[in-house]
C-alpha positions as a Markdown table, in Angstrom:
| # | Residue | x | y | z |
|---|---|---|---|---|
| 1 | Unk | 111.8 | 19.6 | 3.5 |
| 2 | Unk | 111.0 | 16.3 | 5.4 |
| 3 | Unk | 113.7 | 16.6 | 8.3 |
| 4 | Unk | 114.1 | 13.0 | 9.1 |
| 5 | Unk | 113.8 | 11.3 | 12.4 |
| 6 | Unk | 112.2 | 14.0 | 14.1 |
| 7 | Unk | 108.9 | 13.5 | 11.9 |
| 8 | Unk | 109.3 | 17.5 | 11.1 |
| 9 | Unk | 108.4 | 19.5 | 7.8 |
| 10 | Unk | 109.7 | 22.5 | 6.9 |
| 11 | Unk | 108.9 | 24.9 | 4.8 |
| 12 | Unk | 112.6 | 27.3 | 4.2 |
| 13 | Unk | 111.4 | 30.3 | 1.7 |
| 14 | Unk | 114.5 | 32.5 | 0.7 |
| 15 | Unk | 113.3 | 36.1 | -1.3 |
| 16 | Unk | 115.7 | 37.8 | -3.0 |
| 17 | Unk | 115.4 | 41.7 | -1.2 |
| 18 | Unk | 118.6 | 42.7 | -3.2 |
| 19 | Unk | 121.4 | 41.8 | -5.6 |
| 20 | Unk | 122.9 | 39.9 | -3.4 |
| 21 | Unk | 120.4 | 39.6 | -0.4 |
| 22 | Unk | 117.8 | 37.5 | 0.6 |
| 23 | Unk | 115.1 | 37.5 | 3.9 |
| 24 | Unk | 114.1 | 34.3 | 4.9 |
| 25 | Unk | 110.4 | 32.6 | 6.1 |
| 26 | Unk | 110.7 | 29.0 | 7.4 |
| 27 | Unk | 107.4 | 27.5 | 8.9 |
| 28 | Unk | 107.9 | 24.4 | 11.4 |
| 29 | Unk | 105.9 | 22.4 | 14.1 |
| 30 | Unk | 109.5 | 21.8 | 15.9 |
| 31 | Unk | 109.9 | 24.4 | 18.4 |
| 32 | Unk | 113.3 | 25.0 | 18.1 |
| 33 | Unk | 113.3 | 25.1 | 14.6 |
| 34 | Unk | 110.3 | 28.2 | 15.2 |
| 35 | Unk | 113.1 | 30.1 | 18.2 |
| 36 | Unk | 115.8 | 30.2 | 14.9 |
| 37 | Unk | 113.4 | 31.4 | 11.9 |
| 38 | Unk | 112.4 | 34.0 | 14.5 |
| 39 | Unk | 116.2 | 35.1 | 15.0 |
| 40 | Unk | 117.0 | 34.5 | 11.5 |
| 41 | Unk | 114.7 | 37.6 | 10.6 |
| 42 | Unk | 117.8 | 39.7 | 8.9 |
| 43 | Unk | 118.5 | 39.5 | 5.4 |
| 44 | Unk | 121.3 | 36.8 | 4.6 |
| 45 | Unk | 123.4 | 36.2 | 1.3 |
| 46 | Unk | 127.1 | 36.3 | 2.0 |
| 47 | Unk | 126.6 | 33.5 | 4.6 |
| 48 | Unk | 126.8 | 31.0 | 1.1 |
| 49 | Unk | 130.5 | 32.3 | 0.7 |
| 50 | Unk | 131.8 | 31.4 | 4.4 |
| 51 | Unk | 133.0 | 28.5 | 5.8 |
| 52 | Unk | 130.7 | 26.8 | 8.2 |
| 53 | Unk | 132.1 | 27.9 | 11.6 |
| 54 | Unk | 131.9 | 31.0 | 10.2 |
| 55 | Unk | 128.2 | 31.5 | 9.0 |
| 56 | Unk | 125.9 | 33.6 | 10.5 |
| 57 | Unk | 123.0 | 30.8 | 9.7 |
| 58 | Unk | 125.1 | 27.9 | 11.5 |
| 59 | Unk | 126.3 | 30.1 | 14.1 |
| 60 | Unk | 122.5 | 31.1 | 14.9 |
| 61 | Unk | 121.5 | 27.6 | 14.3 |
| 62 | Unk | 124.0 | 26.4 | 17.0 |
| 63 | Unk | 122.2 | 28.3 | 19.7 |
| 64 | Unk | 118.7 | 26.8 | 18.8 |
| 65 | Unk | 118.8 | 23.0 | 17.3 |
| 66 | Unk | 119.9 | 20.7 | 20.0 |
| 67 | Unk | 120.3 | 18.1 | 17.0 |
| 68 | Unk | 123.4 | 18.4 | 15.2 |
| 69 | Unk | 122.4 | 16.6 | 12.7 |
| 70 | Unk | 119.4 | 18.6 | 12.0 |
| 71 | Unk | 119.3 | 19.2 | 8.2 |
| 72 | Unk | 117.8 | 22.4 | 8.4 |
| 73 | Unk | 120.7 | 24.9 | 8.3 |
| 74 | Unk | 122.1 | 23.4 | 4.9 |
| 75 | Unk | 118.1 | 23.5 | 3.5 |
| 76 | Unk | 118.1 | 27.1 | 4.5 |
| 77 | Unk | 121.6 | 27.8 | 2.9 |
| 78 | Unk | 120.8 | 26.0 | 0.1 |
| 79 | Unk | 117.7 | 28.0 | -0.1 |
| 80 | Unk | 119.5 | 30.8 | -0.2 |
| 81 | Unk | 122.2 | 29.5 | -2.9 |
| 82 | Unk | 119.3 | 29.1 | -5.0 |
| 83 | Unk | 117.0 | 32.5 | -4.8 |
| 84 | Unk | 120.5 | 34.0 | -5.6 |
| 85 | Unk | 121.2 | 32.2 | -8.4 |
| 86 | Unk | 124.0 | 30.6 | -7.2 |
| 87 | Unk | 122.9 | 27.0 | -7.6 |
| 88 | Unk | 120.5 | 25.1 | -9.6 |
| 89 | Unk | 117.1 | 24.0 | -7.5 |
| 90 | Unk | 117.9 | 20.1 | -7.2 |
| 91 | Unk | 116.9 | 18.3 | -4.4 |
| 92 | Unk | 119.4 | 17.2 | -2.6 |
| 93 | Unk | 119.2 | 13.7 | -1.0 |
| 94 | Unk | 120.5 | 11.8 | 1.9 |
| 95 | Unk | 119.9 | 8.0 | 2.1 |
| 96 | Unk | 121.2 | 6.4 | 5.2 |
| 97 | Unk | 121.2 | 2.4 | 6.0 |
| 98 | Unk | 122.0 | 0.6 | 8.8 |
């Protein structure tokens, strides 16, 4: 995923480990980006059923991206949505003008 201002790609790869389980991979130049894949080394899968404050990806995200609107928590839910067959794989796009 291109993540927009910053200049950053990343690369979110969700697994499925389980029914309802996935372990996550996400390879990214941006250094905070790098501190959360390294504490997002669990497996994940409820997090798609929670509201925002309360998912463990955002939560975790919070205490890494000094960006809030970094796009790279919803990619990795997403991701996740999708290995679990939870949503179809369509990109999703954001177009913003000024």
């Amino acid at each position: 995923m291109s993540a927009g201002d910053c200049g950053y790609t990343a690369v979110i790869t969700a697994e499925k480990t389980g029914k309802k389980k996935v372990r996550l991979r996400i390879v990214c130049p941006c250094e905070m980006v790098k501190d959360l894949a390294e504490d997002l080394e669990g497996e994940y899968g409820r997090e798609v059923f929670s509201p925002i404050l309360d998912s463990e990806i955002y939560r975790v995200s919070s205490r890494h991206i000094k960006h809030t609107a970094c796009p790279v928590p919803s990619a990795i839910l997403k991701a996740v949505e999708v290995e679990l067959d939870l949503a179809l794989p369509k990109d999703v796009r954001m177009k913003i003008k000024k």
